[in-house]
Each structure stands twice: as C-alpha cells, then as structure tokens.
C-alpha positions in Angstrom: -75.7 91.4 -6.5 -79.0 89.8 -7.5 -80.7 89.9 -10.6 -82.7 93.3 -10.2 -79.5 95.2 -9.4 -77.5 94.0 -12.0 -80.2 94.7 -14.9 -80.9 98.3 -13.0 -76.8 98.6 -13.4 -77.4 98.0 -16.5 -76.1 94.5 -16.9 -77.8 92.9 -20.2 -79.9 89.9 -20.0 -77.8 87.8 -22.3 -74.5 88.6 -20.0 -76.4 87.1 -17.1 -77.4 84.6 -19.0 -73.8 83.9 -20.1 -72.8 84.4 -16.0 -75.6 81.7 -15.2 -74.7 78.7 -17.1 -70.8 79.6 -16.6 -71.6 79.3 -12.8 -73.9 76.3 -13.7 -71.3 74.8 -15.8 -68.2 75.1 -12.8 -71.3 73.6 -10.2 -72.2 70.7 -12.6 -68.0 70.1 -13.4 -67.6 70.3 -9.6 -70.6 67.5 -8.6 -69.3 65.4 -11.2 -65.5 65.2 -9.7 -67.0 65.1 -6.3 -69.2 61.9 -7.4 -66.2 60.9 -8.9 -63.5 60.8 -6.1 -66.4 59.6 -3.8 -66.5 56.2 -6.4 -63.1 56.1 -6.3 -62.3 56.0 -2.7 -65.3 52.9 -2.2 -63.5 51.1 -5.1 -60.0 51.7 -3.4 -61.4 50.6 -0.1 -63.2 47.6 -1.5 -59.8 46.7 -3.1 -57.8 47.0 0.1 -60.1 44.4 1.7 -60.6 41.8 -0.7 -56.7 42.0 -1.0 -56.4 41.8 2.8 -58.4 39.0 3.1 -56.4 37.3 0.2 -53.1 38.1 1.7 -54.2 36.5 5.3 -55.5 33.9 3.6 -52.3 33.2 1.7 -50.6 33.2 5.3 -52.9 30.9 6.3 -52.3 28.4 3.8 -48.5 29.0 3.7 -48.1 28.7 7.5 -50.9 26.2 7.7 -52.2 27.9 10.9 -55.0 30.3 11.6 -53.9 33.9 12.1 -56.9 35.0 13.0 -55.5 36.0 16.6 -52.8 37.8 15.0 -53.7 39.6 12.1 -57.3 40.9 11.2 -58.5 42.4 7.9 -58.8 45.8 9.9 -55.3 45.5 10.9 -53.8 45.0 7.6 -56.6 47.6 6.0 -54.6 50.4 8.1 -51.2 49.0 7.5 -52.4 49.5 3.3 -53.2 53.3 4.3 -50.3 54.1 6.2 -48.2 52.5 3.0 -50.1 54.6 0.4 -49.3 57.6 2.4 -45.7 56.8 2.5 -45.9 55.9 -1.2 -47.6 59.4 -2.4 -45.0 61.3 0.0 -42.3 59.3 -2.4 -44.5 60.0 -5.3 -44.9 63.8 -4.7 -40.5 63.9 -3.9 -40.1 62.0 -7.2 -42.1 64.5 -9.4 -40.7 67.5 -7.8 -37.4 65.8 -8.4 -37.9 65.2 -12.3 -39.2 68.8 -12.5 -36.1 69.9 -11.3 -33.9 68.0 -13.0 -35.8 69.4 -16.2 -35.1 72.6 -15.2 -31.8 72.2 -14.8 -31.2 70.7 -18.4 -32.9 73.2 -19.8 -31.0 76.1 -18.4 -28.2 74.1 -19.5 -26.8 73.1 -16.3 -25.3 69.1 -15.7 -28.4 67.3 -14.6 -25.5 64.0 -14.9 -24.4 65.2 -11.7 -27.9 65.7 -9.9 -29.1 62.6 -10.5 -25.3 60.8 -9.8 -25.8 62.5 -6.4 -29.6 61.0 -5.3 -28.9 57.5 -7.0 -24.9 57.0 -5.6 -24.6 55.6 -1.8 -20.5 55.9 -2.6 -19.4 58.9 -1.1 -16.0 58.7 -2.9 -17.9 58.5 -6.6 -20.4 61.2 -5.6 -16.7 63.6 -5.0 -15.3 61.7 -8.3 -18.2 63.2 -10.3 -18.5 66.8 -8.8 -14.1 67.0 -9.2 -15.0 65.8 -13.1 -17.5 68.4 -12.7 -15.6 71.5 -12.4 -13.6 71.0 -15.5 
C-alpha cells in the first residue's frame, strides 16, 4: 500500500511515520551486520594466509627444504576451510548436546548417564552405569 492509500484508509501521519523509521531502523540494523560479516570474512581470510604462509615457512625451516613443489598457500588455504567446516559441524553437535543435557537436568532426569554414554569408549562401563541406573 503506498502512502495515498493508507492516509485515504485512514492511516494517521504519525503511524506512518512510526512504520517509516521502524522499516528504516530494521534496513539500517541489516546494512550494518551485512558490512559487518563482509569485514569479518576479509579479516578471517587475511588470517588464513598469513598463517599459511607461516606454517610453510615453518616446514621450510624445519625440514630445511623448499616445499614450494609440494604445498602452496592456496593448498593449505582450502585445507583451513574444509577444517572450520568440520570444526562448526562439532561446534553446532556440541551446543545441541549441552542444550540437551540441560533439558534433561531440569526435568529431573540423570544427565550423569548422558554424558557417561558420549565421553566412555568402554562398552562394559557404559552397561555398568545404565544397570546402576535403574535402581
């Protein structure tokens, strides 16, 4: 609806007014994260390379070759994005895992066991605990 059909509906000037600068508000709040993410990536990018370069350098001066024929700045650039991908997939599982595990205490159910479960590689504790468990 433009301007003439909401004043001929009988909108007021001031709640337009009010709709305006709410809408301009949201715009300016959403250019402003936009700018904001957009500095962020350049900075993260800039820190993948100089680290990179310091970490082939470091080979370098360890092995007291040149690596230039077998790893490149590119190469270890994409190896750092395919890690922080991996990394926020274990990110994301480990919040949604304390979330739950809240949950669960606060409805009053053994969190103890939960969390004896993911950490415990022993398949005989992990039945120790549940039998313990039950009563």
């Amino acid at each position: 609806m433009d301007l003439y059909e909401a004043l001929k509906a009988g909108t007021s000037a001031e709640e337009l007014l009010k709709i305006f600068h709410k809408d301009l508000d949201e715009a300016n709040a959403r250019i402003a994260a936009e700018q904001e993410a957009a500095a962020n990536k350049e900075y993260l990018d800039t820190c993948r390379k100089v680290l990179a370069k310091a970490i082939i350098e470091y080979a370098e001066a360890f092995s007291g070759e040149d690596l230039g024929e077998s790893f490149s700045v590119e190469s270890v650039i994409e190896y750092f994005k395919k890690f922080e991908k991996e990394m926020g997939q274990v990110v994301d599982f480990s919040k949604k895992l304390d979330k739950t595990l809240k949950e669960n205490k606060s409805k009053n159910e053994n969190p103890k066991i939960i969390k004896t479960i993911i950490h415990s590689v022993d398949d005989d504790e992990i039945f120790a605990q549940f039998l313990k468990s039950l009563k």
